[in-house]
C-alpha positions, 0 to 999 in steps of 0.5 A: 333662356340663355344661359351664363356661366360662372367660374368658381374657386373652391374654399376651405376656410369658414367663419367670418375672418376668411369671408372677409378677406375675399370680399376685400380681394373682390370675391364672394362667398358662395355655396353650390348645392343640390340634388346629387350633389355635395354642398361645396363653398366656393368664391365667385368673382364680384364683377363676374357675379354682378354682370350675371345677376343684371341680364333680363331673367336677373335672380332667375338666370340659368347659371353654370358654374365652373368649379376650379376642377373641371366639374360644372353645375347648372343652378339659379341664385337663391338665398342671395344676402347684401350688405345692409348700407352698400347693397353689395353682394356678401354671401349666396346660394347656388342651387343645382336644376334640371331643366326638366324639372319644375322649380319656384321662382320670384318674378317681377310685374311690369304694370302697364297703362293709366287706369280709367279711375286716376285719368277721369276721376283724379284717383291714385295707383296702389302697387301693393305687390311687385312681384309674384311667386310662381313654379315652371321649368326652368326654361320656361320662366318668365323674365316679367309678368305684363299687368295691363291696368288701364281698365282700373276705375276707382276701387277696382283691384287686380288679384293674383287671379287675374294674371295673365295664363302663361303656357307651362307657368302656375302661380303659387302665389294666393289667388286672392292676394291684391297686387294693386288697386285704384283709390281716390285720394283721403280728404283730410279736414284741418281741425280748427285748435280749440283755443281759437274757437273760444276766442271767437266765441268770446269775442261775439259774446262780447260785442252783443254785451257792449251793444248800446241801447237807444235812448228813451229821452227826448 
């Protein structure tokens, strides 16, 4: 996996007010933390940092950051928080690794396919998870997981337990967890309003009451 790398300015301000004035300069507060290594706020440029996280392996990226005095720390983005309205990028966590320890990463599925039962039988896909957690290497973790659906018939379920096997990937996900399943659409009856039920009621109970009886004359 290839790997990108992010030059860092340290900080000494906390609280709110500091945090603020870097997000309006473009900057990001950030922490880089780890095994042997002492937690260090730091600022990250914006744009730097959006272009990082957008590459093909996204929050999994292997990301060296530069701290402004010479030290470099290799680390995955974690703990990542966004402004509820704009989505940007207010505060996250870089994490020190090895590459030859095994780490646990969040990694999307890409369903491919049109199921038997939505092309023969009119049913529908439901996606109840898109992405699974997963432990491996650092470099070994991949940038998405190809679920193959076509086979799908009305009912049937992909689980956890059916992802494809991945050479150096275990799945820590429950096995028993569904990602997505075929389903025929619910067939919902129009309830007829109870007033216009004893309005017709009525209206028959009428007409056999105004019915007029031959007459017996003649």
């Amino acid at each position: 996996m290839q790997q990108e790398t992010l030059r860092a300015l340290k900080r000494t301000g906390s609280g709110s007010r500091p945090a603020r004035r870097m997000r309006r300069d473009g900057q990001v507060p950030a922490v880089v933390y780890g095994k042997g290594v002492e937690p260090q706020p730091v600022a990250i440029d914006g744009r730097a940092l959006y272009g990082v996280l957008h590459t093909e392996a996204g929050l999994n990226a292997l990301i060296n950051v530069e701290i402004e005095d010479g030290e470099s720390v290799l680390t995955v983005a974690r703990e990542v928080q966004r402004d509820p309205v704009r989505g940007d990028i207010t505060h996250l966590d870089f994490i020190k690794v090895s590459l030859d320890v095994e780490i646990e990463a969040e990694v999307g599925l890409e369903y491919t396919g049109t199921p038997k039962g939505v092309q023969e039988d009119g049913g529908f896909v439901e996606t109840v998870e898109t992405s699974v957690m997963l432990m491996a290497l650092p470099t070994a973790i991949p940038t998405s997981i190809e679920v193959d659906i076509s086979e799908l018939g009305i009912g049937d379920t992909v689980k956890v337990a059916d992802l494809p096997e991945l050479d150096g990937v275990t799945y820590t996900t429950d096995a028993d967890r569904p990602l997505v399943t075929v389903l025929l659409p619910t067939v919902v009856e129009e309830e007829v309003p109870e007033e216009l039920l004893e309005g017709e009621e009525g209206e028959e109970g009428e007409g056999e009451a105004g019915e007029e009886t031959p007459s017996e004359e003649g």
